[in-house]
C-alpha positions in Angstrom: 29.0 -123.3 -70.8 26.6 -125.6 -72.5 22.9 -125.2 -71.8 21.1 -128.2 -70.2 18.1 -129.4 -71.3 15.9 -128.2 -68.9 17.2 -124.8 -69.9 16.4 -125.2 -73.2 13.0 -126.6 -72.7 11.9 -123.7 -70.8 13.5 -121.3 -73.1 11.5 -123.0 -76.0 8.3 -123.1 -74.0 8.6 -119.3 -73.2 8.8 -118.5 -77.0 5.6 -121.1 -77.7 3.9 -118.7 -75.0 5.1 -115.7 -76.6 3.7 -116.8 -79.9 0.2 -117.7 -78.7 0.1 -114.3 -76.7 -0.6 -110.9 -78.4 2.4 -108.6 -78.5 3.3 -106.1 -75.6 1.4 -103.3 -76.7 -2.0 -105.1 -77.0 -0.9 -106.6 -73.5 -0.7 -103.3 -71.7 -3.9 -102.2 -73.7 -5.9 -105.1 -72.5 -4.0 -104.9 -68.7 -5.1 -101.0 -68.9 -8.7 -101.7 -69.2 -9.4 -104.8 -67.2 -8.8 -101.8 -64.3 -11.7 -100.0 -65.9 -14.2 -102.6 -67.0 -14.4 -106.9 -66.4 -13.1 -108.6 -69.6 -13.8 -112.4 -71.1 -11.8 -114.8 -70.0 -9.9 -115.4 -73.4 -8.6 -111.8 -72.5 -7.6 -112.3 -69.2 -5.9 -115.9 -70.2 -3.9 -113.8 -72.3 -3.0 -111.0 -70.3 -2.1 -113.8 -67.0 0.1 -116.0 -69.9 2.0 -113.0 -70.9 2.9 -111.5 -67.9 4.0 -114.6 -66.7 7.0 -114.4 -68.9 7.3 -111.1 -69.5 8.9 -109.2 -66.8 8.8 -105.3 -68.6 4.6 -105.9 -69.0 4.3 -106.9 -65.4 6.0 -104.6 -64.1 4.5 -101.8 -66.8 1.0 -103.0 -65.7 2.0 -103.1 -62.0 2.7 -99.4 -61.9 -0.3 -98.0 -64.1 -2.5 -100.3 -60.9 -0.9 -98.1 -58.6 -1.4 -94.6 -60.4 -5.0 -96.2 -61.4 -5.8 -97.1 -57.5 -4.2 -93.5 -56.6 -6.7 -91.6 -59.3 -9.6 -93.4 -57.4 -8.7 -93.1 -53.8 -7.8 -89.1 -54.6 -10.7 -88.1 -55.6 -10.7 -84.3 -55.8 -7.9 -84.8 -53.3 -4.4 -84.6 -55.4 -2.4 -84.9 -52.4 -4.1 -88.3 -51.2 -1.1 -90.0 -53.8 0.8 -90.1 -50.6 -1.8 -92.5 -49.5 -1.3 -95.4 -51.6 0.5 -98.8 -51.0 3.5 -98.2 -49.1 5.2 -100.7 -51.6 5.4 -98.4 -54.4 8.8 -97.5 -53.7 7.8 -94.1 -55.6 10.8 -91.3 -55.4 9.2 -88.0 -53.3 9.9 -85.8 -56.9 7.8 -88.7 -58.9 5.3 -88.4 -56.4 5.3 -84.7 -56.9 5.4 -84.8 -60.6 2.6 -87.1 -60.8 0.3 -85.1 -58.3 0.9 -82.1 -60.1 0.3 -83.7 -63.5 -3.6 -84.6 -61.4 -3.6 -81.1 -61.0 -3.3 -79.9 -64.2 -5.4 -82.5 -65.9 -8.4 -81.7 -63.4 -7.8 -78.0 -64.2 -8.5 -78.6 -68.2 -11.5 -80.8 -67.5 
């Protein structure tokens, strides 16, 4: 099946994007502190361009948001986790494993 040209347009304006962003791992460092601290806009251009076209970043970035938001709203509660967005779609045992790894990092600070 040939590829039309609109296909192949968009495929070759996704790589242009790809190039002008920084690679994944600077991505999910940049996403990772934009939850802690405001950055400059160059940053967050960069971090809104590549999670628009990459789908594994977003969805990295979405997750460490919601264990982020959880860490805040806990507070010395480990068992608030429960509490957060009901569209998490978190399995009971991740839930678990992820209170009790709260737990245990509290414990050894």
């Amino acid at each position: 099946m040939k590829k039309t040209l609109l296909q192949r347009l968009r495929r070759r304006w996704i790589l242009l994007l790809a190039a002008l962003t920084p690679p994944c791992r600077e991505i999910v460092a940049l996403g990772s502190r934009r939850l802690d601290a405001p950055q400059g806009a160059i940053a967050r251009l960069q971090v809104r361009i590549h999670l628009g076209i990459c789908t594994a970043c977003r969805r990295y970035l979405e997750q460490i948001a919601l264990v982020h938001e959880a860490a805040r709203r806990s507070g010395d509660r480990p068992d608030a986790l429960q509490d957060v967005t009901p569209r998490s779609r978190l399995p009971a045992a991740a839930r678990e494993r992820m209170k009790e790894r709260i737990r245990c990092e509290r414990s050894r600070g």
